[in-house]
VMD Tcl script that builds the backbone (N, CA, C; Angstrom):
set m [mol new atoms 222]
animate dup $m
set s [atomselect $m all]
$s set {name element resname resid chain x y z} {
  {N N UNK 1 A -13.512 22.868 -4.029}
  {CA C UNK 1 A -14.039 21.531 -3.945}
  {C C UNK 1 A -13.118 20.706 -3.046}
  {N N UNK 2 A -13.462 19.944 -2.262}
  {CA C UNK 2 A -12.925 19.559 -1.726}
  {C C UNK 2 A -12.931 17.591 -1.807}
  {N N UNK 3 A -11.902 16.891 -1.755}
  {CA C UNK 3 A -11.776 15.897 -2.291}
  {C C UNK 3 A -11.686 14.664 -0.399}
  {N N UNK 4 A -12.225 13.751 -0.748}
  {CA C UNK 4 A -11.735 12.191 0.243}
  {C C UNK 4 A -11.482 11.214 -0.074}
  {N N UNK 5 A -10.468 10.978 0.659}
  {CA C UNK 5 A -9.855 9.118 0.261}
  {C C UNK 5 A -10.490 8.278 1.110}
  {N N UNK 6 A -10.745 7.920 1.056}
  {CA C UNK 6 A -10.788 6.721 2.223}
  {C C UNK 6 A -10.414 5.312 1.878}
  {N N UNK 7 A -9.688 4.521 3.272}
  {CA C UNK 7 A -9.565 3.458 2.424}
  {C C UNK 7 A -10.391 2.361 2.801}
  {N N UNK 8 A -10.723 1.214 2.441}
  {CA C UNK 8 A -11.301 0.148 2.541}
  {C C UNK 8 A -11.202 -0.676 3.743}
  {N N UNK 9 A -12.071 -0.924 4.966}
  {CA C UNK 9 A -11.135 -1.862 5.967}
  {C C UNK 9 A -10.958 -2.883 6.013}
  {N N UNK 10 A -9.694 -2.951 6.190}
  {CA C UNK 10 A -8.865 -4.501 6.109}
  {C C UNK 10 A -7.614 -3.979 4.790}
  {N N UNK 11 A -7.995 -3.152 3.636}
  {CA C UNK 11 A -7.345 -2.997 2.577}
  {C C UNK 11 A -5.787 -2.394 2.929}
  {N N UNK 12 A -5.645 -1.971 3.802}
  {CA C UNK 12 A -4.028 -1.700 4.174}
  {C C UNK 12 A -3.041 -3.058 4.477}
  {N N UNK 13 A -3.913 -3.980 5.097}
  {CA C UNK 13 A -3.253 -5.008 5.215}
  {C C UNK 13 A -3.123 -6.189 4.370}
  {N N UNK 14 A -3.973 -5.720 3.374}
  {CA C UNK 14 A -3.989 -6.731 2.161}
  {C C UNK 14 A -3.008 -6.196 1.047}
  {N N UNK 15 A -2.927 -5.003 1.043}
  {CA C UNK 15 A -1.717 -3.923 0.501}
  {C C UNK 15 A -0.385 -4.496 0.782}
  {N N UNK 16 A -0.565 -4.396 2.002}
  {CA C UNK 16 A 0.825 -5.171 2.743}
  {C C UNK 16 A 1.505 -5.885 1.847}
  {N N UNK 17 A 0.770 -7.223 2.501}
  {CA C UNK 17 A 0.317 -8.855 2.714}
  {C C UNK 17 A 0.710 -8.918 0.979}
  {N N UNK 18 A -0.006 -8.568 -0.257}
  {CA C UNK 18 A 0.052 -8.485 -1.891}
  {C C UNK 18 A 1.282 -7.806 -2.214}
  {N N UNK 19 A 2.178 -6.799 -1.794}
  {CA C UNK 19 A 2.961 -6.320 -1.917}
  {C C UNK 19 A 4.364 -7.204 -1.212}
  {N N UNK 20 A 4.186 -7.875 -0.698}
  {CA C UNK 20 A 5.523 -8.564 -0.688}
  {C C UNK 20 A 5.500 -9.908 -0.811}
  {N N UNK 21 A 4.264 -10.414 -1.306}
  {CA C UNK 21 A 3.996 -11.983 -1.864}
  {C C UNK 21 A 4.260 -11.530 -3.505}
  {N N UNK 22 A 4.006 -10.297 -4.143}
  {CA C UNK 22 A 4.305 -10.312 -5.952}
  {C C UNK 22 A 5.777 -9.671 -5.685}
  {N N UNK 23 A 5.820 -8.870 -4.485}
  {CA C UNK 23 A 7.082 -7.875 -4.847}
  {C C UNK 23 A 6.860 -7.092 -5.789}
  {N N UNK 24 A 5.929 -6.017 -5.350}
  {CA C UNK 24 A 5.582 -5.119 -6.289}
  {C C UNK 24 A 4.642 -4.307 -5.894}
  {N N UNK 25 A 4.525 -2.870 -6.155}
  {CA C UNK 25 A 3.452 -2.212 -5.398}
  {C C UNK 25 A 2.823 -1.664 -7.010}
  {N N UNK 26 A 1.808 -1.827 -7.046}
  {CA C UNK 26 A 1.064 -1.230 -7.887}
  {C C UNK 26 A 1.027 -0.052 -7.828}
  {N N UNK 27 A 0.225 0.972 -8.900}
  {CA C UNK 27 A -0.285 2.337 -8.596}
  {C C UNK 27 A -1.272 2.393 -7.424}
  {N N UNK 28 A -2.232 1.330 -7.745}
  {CA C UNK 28 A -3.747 1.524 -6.740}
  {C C UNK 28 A -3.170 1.421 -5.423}
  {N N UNK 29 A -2.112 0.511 -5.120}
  {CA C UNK 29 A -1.748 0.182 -4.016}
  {C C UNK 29 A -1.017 1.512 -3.462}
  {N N UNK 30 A -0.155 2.072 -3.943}
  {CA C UNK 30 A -0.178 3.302 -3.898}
  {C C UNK 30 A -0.756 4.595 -3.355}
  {N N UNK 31 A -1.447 4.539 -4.260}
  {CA C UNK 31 A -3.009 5.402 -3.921}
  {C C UNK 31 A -3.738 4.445 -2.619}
  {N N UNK 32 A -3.756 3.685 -2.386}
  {CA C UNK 32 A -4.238 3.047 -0.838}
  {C C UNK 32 A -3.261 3.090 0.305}
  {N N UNK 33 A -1.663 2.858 -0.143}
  {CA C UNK 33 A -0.848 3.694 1.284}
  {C C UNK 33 A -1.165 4.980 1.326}
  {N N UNK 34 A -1.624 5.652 0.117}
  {CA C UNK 34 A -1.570 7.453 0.654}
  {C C UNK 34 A -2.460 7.550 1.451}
  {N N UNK 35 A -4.008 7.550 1.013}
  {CA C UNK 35 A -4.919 7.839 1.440}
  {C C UNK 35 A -4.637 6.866 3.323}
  {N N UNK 36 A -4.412 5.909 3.222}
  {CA C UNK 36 A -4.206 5.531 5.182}
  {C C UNK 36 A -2.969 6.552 5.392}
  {N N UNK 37 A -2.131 6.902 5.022}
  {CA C UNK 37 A -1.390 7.921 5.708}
  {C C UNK 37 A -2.087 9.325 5.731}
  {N N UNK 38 A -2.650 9.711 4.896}
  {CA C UNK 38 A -3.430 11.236 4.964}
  {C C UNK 38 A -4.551 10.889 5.769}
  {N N UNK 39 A -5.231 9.441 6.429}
  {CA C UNK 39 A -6.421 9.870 7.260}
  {C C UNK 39 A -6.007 9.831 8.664}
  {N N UNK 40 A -4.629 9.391 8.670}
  {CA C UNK 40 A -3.455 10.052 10.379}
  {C C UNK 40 A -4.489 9.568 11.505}
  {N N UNK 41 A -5.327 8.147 11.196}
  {CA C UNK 41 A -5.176 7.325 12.214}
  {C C UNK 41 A -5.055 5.800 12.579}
  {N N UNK 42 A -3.851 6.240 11.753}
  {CA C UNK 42 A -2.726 4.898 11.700}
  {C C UNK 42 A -2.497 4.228 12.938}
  {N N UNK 43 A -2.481 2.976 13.563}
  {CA C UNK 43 A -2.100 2.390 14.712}
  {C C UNK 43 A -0.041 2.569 13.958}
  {N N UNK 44 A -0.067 2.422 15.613}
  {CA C UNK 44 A 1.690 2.173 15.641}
  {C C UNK 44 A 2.523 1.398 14.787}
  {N N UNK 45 A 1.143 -0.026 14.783}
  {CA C UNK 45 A 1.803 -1.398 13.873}
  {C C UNK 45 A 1.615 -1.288 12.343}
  {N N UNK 46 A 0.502 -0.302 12.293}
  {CA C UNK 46 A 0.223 -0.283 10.812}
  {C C UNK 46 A 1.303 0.650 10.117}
  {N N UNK 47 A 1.716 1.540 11.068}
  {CA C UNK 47 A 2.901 2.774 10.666}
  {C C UNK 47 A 4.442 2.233 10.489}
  {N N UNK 48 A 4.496 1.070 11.128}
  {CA C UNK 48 A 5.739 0.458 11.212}
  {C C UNK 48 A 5.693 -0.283 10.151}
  {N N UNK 49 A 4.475 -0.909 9.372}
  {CA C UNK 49 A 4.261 -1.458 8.532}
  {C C UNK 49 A 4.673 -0.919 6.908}
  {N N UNK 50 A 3.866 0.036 6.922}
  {CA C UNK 50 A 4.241 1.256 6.150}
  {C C UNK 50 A 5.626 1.161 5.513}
  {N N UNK 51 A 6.350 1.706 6.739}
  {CA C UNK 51 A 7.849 1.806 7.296}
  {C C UNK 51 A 8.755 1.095 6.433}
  {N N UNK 52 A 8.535 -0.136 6.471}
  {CA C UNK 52 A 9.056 -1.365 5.982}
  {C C UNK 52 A 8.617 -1.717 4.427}
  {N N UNK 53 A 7.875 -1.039 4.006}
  {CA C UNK 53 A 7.552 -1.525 2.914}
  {C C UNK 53 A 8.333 -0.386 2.330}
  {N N UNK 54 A 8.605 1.133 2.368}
  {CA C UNK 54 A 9.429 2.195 1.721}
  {C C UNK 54 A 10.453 1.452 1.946}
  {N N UNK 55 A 10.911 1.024 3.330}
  {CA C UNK 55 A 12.048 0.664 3.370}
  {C C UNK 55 A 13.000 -0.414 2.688}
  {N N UNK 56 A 11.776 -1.271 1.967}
  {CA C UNK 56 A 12.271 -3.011 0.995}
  {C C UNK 56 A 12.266 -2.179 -0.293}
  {N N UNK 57 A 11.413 -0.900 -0.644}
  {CA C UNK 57 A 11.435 -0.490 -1.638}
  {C C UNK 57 A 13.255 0.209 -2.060}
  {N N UNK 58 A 13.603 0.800 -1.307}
  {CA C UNK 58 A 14.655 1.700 -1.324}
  {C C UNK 58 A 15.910 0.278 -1.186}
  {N N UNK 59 A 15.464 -0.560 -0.843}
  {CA C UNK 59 A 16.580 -1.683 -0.572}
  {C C UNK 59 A 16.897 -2.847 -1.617}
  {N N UNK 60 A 15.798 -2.678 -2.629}
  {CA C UNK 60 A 15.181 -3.241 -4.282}
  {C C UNK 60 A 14.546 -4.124 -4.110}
  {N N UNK 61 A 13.805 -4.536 -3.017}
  {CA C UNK 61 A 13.247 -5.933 -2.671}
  {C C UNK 61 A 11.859 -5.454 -3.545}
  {N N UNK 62 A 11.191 -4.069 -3.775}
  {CA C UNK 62 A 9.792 -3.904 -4.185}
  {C C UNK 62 A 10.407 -3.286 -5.786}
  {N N UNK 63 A 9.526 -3.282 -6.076}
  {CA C UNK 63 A 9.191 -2.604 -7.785}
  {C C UNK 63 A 7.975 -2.065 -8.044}
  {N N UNK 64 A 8.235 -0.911 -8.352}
  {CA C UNK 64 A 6.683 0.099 -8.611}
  {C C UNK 64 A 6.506 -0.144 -9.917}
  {N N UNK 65 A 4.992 -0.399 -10.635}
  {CA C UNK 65 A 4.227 -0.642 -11.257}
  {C C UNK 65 A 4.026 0.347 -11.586}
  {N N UNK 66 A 3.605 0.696 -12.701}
  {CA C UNK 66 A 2.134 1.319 -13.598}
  {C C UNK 66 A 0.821 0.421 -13.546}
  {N N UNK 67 A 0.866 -0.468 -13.632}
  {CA C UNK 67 A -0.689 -1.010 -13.313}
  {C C UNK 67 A -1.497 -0.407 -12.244}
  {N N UNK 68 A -2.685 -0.279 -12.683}
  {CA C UNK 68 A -3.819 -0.074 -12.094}
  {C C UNK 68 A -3.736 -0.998 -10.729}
  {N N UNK 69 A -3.572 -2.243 -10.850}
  {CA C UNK 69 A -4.210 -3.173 -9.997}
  {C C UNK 69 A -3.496 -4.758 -10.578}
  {N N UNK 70 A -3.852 -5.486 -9.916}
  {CA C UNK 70 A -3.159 -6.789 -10.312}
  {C C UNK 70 A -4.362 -7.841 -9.604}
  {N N UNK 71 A -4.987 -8.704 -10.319}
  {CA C UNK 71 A -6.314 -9.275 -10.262}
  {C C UNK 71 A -5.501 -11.024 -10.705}
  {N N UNK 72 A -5.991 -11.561 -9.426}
  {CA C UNK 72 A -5.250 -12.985 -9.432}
  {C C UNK 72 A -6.068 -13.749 -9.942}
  {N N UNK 73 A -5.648 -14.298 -11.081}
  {CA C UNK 73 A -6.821 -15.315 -11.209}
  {C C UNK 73 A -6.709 -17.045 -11.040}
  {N N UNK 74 A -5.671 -17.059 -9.654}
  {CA C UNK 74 A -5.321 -18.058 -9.269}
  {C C UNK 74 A -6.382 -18.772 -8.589}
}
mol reanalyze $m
mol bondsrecalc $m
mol representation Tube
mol addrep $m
């Protein structure tokens, strides 16, 4: 059987964009960097993007979640 991710467009950059306004990457969010890295046609800026977000992670600026998702009800 064979399985697909796909992700949502626009949803990598809202990944981003949500991930360093809570400081925090969710699971889903997660599961939405994988799947844009496994469909390997990432622009340059979106890869550098990426980049930077492992990279705030490893530096303690991010915090990984167990949540599913994080739903603003601002």
């Amino acid at each position: 059987m064979e399985f697909s991710l796909n992700l949502l467009p626009c949803a990598l950059s809202d990944v981003i964009v949500q991930a360093y306004t809570k400081r925090e990457l969710t699971q889903a969010d997660r599961y939405g960097l994988m799947a844009a890295i496994l469909e390997q046609n990432l622009t340059e800026e979106e890869q550098h993007a990426i980049d930077r977000l492992i990279h705030s992670y490893y530096r303690g600026r991010l915090k990984l979640t167990d949540e599913l998702s994080v739903i603003d009800g601002e």
